[in-house]
N, C-alpha and C positions, 0 to 999 in steps of 0.2 A: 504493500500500500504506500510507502514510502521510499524513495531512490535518493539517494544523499552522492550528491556526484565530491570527490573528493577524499584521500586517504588521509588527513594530518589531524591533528588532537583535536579540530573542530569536527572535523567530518566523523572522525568516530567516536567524538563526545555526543553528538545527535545521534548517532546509531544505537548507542547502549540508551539513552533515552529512551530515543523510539520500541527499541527492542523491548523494554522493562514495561512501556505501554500496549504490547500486544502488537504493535505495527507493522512487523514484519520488515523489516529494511531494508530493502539492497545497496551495500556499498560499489562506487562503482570508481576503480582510479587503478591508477598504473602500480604494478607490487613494489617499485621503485620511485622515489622522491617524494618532496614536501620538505619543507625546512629543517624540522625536526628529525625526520626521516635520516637529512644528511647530514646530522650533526654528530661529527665522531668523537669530540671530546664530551667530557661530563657534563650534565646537568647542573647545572650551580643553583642558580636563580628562582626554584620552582618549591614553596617548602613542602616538604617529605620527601624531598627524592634527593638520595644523596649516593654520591659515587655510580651515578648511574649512566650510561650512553642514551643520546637521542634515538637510537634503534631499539634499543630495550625496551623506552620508556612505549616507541608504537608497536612493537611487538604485546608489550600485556594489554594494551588497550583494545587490540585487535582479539587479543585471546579472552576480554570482557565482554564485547561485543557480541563475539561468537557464542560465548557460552547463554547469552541471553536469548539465539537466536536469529543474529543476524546475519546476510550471507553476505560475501565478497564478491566482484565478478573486476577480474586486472585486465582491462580494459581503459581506452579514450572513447569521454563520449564527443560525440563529432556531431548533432543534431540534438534537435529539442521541438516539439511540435506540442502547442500548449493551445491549437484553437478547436480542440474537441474535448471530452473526456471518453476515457482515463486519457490523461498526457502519453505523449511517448517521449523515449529517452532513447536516442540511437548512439550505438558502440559500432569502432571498425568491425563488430564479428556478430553482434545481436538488437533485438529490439526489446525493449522493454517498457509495458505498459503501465503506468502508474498513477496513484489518485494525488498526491503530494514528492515536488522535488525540494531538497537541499542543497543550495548549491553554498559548497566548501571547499572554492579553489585554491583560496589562498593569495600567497601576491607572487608579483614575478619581479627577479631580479636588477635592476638596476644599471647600466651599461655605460662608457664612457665617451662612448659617440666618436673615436677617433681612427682616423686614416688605419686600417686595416685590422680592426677589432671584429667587424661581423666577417670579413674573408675567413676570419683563421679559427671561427668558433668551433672547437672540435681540433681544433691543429695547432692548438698550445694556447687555447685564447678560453677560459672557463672559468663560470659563477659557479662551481661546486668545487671545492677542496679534495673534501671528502670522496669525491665521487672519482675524481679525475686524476690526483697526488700521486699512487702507486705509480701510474705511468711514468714521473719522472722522476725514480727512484732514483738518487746518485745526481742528481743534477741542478741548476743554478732556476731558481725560479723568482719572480715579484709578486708580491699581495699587494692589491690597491685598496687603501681604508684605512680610516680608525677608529672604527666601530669597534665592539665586540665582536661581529662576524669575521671581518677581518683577522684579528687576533687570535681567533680561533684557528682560522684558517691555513694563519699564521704558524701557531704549532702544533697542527696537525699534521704540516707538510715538513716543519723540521723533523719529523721525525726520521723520513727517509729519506729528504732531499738533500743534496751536499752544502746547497745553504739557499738562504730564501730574504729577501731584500725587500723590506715593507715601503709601501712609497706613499705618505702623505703631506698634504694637501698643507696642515697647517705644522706650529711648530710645538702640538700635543694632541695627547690621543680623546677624541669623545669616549672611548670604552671605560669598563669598571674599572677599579684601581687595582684589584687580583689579577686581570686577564693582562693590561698593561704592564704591570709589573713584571709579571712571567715573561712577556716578550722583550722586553726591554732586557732580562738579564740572561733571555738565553743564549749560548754560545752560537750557537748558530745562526742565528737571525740579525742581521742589521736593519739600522732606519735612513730613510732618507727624508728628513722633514724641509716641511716649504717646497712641496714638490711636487709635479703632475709628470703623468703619459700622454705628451705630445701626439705620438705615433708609433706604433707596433711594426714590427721590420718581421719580415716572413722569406722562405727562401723556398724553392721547390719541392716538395719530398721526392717527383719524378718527372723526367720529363717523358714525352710522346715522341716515340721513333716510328720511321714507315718499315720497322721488321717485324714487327707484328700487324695483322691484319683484325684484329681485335681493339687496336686502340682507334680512340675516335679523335685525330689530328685536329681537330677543330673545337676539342674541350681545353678548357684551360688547365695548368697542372694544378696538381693540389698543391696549400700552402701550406707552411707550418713556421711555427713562431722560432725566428732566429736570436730575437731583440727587441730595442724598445728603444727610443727618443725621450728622453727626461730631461722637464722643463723646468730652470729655478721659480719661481711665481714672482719672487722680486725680481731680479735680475734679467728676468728673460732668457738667461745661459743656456745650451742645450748640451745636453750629452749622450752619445751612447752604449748602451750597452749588452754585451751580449748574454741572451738568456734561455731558455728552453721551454720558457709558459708565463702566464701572465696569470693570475686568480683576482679576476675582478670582484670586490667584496665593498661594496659600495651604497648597502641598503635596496629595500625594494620598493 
């Protein structure tokens, strides 16, 4: 009777709800993301939950959910048709009729609008740490921010990365004084304050030859993240540097 589009502590806080009231609920969202979803360090900020991971915390909510009764389906919906009843809720793979939706998207990440950030999304240019960080295990990365996400982000990715270069904007962090602190004194992480990404430098991963008859000579190559353009904000100085990812962390 109830479709909740949306997998994060909103969507499946409406679920055990709905579920405890009889209503049957379909959750309907991808088994992967949501903010929470991608938060690989602790829980801090939430009281009773301590020592915990943002994947723990939607795994038991999912495992409350269910136990009340509510089903899953890990799916996008991709359609909404609300001028009849029941509604419908269309997924790339089903349709589902329903007498009430919840929609519990959430927000979307934040971007820094510069010369070759949307080219390389996927090719060293990512709003998720947690999601994307193992790939550049051993390697030179930037965090853009100074929020808390950021700092997170921050050292999340020291963990594997051979080092990771936070680059903000003014000359202190918005984030809590715990999360700042830790980055500020971890060994591996530098800061660069008073500081912006001009531009994101990308290099080919491959190019297109005519000895295969499979490539299509008139795609362009794929890019991937070389470096980056770093702008003093006083000075206007630019410099560059060479890097292997960029983790835009910037709010949503």
């Amino acid at each position: 009777r109830v479709t909740i589009i949306g997998g994060g502590p909103a969507g499946l806080s409406a679920a055990i709800y709905a579920a405890r009231a009889g209503l049957k609920p379909v959750v309907v969202a991808p088994p992967m993301g949501g903010q929470l979803q991608g938060k690989g360090v602790d829980v801090e900020n939430y009281p009773g939950l301590f020592n915990v991971t943002g994947p723990a915390v939607v795994s038991l909510m999912r495992q409350q959910a269910i136990a009340y009764g509510a089903t899953f389906e890990a799916d996008v919906v991709v359609g909404i048709d609300a001028s009849e009843r029941p509604m419908k809720v269309k997924t790339n793979s089903s349709l589902i009729e329903t007498h009430s939706i919840v929609v519990a998207t959430g927000a979307e990440s934040n971007w820094l609008n510069v010369k070759g950030e949307y080219e390389m999304r996927g090719g060293g240019v990512s709003s998720c740490a947690t999601c994307d960080g193992h790939i550049y295990r051993g390697k030179h990365v930037l965090v853009v921010g100074g929020g808390d996400t950021a700092m997170e982000d921050a050292l999340v990715l020291a963990r594997t990365s051979e080092s990771v270069t936070v680059i903000h904007r003014r000359d202190t962090f918005r984030a809590s004084k715990v999360l700042a602190q830790r980055v500020s004194e971890h060994p591996s992480i530098s800061i660069k304050w008073n500081t912006v990404v001009s531009e994101i430098l990308g290099k080919s991963l491959s190019s297109p030859t005519s000895d295969s008859e499979n490539v299509d000579l008139d795609a362009p190559a794929e890019m991937v993240v070389s470096g980056a353009v770093l702008k003093d904000v006083y000075t206007g100085e630019e410099t560059k540097v060479d890097v292997d990812a960029v983790f835009v962390a910037i709010g949503h």
